[in-house]
N, C-alpha and C positions, 0 to 999 in steps of 0.2 A: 530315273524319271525326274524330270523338272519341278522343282514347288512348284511353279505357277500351273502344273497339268490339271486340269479335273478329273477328278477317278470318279468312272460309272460304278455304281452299285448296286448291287443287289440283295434280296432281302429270304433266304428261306423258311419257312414257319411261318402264319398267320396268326401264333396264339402268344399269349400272354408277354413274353419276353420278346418274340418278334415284333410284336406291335411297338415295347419301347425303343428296338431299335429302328424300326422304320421313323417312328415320330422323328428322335433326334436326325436322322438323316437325312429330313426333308429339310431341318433348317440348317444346316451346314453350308457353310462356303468351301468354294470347291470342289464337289461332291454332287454329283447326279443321279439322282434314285430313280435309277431303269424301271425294278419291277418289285413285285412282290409275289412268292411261289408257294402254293399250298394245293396237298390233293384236295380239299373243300375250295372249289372255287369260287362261291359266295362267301366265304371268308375271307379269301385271297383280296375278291373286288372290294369287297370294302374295306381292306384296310387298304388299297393299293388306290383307291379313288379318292378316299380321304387324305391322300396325300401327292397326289397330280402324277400316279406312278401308273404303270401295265402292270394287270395281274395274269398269271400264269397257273396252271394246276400240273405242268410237267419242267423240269428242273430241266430238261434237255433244250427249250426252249428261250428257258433264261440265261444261263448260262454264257452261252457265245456270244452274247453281248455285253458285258461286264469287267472291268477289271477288278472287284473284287467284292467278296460275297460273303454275307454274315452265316452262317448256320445256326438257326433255332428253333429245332427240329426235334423231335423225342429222341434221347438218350439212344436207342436204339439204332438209331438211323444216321446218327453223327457220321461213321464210319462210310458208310456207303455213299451219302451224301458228299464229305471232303475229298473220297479218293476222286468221286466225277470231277469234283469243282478242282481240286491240283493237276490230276492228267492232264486238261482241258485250260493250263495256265491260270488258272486263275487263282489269285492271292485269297485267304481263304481266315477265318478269325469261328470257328467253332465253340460255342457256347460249352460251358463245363458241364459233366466232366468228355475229358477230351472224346472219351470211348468207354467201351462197354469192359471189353478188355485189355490185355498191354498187347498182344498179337496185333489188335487192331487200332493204337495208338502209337505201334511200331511203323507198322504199314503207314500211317498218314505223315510221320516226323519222314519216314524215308522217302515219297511221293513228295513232298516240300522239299527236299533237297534235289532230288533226281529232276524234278523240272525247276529249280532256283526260283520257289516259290515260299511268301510270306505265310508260315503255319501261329496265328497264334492263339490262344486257348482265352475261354473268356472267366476266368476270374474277378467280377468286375470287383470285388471288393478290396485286392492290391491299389485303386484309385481311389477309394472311398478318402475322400478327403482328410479326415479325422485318422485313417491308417498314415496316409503321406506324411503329415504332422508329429506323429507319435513317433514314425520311425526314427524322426530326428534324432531323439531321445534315446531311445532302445540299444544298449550295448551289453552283451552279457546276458540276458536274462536266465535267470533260475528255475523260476514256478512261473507255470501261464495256467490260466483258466481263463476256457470260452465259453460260452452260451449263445446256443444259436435257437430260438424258439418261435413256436409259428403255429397257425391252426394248418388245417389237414387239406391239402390243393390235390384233386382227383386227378389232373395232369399228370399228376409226377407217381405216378402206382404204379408205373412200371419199371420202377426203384428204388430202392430203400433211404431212408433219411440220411444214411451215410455217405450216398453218392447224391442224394438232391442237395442239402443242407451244408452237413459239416466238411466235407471236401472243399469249402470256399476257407475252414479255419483251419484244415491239414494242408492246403496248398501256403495260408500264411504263417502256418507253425516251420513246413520246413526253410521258409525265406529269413522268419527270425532267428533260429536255432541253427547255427553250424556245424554240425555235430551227426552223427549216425544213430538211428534209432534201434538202439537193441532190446525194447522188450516193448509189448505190450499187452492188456489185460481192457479187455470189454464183454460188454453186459449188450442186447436189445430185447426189447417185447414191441411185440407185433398188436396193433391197435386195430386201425381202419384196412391195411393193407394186407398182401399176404406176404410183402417184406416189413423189414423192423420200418418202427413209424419212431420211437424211443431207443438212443443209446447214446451210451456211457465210455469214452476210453482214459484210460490213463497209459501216459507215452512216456520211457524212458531214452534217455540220450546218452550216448556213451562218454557226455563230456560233464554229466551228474545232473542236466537239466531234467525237467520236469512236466509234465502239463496235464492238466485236465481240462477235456472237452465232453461236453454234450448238447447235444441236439435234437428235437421234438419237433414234428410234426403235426402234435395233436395233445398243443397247448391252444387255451381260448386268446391269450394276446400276444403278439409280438414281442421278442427281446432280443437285441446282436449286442453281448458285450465282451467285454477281452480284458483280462487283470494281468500286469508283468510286473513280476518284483525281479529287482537285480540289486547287485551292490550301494546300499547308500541311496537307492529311491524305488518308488512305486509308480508306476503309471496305470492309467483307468484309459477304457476307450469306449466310449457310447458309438457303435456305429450308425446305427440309426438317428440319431440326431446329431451325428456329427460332430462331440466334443470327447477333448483330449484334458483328463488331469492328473499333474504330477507333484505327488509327493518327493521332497528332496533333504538329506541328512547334511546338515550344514556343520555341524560340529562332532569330533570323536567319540566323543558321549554326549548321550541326547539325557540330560536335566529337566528338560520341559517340552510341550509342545511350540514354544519360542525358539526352539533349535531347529525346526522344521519348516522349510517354506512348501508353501502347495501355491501354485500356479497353475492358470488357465490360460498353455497357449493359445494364440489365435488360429484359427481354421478358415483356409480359404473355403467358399463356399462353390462349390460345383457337382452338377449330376455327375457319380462313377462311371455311366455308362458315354456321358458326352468326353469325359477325358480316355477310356478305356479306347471308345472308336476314334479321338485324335491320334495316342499311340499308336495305333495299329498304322493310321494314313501315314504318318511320321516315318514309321518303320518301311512301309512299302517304297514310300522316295528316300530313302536314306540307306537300305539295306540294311539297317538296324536290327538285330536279335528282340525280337519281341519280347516283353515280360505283361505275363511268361509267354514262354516257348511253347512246342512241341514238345519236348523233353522235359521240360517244368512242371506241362500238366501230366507228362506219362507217371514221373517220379509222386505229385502226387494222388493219381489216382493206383498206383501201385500198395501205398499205405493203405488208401481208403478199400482194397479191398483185402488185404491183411487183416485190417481190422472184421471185415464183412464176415472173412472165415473165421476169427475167432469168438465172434455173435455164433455165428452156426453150430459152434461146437457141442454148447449148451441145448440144442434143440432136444425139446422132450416128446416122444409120439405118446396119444393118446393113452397106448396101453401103460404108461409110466416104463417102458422098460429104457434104458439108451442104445440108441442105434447109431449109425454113422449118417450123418447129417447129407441131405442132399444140398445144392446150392440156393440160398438164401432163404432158407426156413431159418425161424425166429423162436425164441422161447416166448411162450404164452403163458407161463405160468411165472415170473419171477421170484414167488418163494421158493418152487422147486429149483431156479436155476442158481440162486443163492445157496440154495443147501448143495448141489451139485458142483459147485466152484470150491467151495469152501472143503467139501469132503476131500476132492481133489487136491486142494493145496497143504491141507493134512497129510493127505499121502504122500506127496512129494517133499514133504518136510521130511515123513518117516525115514523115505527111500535116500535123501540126504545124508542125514545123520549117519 
């Protein structure tokens, strides 16, 4: 496809994250915003009016006019939604996580292939400008801790914070980390939802690295931030505001804090989501492997639900007794689930020795 083409686009979802992708869309060069598709078609129209686009309430509609189409759509629907939009050629950029499961993250990476169509998954925080910057930096890392924290959004209840929240910091845990993950150990309690709203994992790497992540749902303020120590320096990453600082060991032995320089790269300043949909344009005329892929988000929504099942494991019913956990019940009690972890890794010490 020519740079100089226009790609028509389209917009699926009328809420929250649809809207920011419509906004940017409307003021992009090169880039024609066909429509906007929502079953509420008063929400469709106004966001689709507000920005000189046709609103649609059936996707079969939108569609064949398009060359290429956002999806931001409820988790659930991701799936059904991309196979239409790939059968039907069209290039397709599906909001995280890719899918519900890997069957059906399967399905979408192979329907992008079989029609030579652009699959790519929306991670917008891979663009956050402040990660771009940091990456510089980052070789090696050892220990990562993330915090991803947020008050409690009634859109996203029909998924747990492990697939709304932290899969944006498991998808950049496995970019930083090269390595295979052999263990891992998580905690959730279930708040506002009847998935975890709160959890905890700690991830091990076969290459001795490290990380600890958590993420909330149902904190009263916001916080995105990311610590990486490696050999001989630290770095800090505010995502949220966008700055990158790094601690640096200037001498073999550190005598003073005069052995240490801390610097504050500079950070270009750009919305994630206006460089997130330039890649994607980039990639559709260039043939370019998206980052991520289809495969990048299978791999990491594969973690995030490892993790999910080991949340489950801990569930405790009512009667206090342990049963085998259905899919996505959460411990409601965290002292019991504390005391029930803890018994357990007693016993496997025993069974060790």
């Amino acid at each position: 496809m020519a740079d100089n083409t226009s790609l028509k686009f389209g917009v699926i979802g009328a809420g929250k994250i649809g809207t920011f992708h419509t906004r940017t869309l409307a003021k992009m060069k090169g880039v024609t915003l066909v429509g906007v598709c929502d079953p509420d078609l008063m929400r469709a129209q106004k966001l689709a009016w507000a920005h000189n686009a046709t609103p649609y309430s059936h996707m079969e509609e939108l569609v064949p006019q398009v060359d290429a189409i956002i999806v931001a759509a409820p988790t659930p629907l991701h799936h059904q939604i991309g196979m239409y939009c790939l059968e039907h050629g069209v290039h397709t950029l599906v909001e995280k996580p890719i899918a519900v499961t890997l069957d059906e993250a399967r399905d979408l990476i192979n329907a992008a292939k079989l029609h030579n169509r652009i699959l790519q998954v929306g991670h917008v925080e891979r663009f956050n400008p402040a990660v771009v910057e940091a990456v510089k930096y980052i070789e090696n890392p050892m220990f990562i801790t993330m915090n991803r924290l947020g008050p409690y959004d009634p859109r996203m209840k029909s998924i747990g914070v492990v697939l709304d929240l932290m899969i944006h910091d498991i998808d950049l845990l496995l970019t930083l980390v090269n390595s295979e993950v052999v263990s891992i150990d998580a905690m959730g309690l279930s708040v506002f939802s009847k998935h975890e709203d709160i959890a905890n994992v700690r991830i091990r790497f076969a290459n001795g690295a490290l990380a600890d992540l958590t993420a909330s749902r149902a904190s009263f303020e916001r916080a995105r931030f990311m610590h990486l120590f490696q050999k001989d320096a630290y770095i800090s990453v505010d995502f949220m505001n966008a700055r990158v600082k790094l601690y640096k060991k200037e001498k073999p032995v550190i005598e003073s804090m005069q052995d240490l320089t801390v610097t504050y790269p500079p950070v270009q300043k750009q919305l994630p989501i206006t460089s997130e949909i330039l890649h994607f344009i980039d990639c559709i005329k260039t043939q370019k492997t998206p980052a991520p892929s289809g495969e990048k988000g299978s791999k990491a929504l594969e973690l995030a639900l490892k993790i999910t099942d080991c949340i489950t494991r801990f569930d405790i019913p009512k009667t206090g007794h342990l049963h085998t956990p259905k899919p996505f019940q959460v411990v409601h009690d965290v002292a019991k689930a504390a005391q029930i972890m803890l018994g357990e890794t007693i016993g496997q010490f025993k069974q060790d020795k």
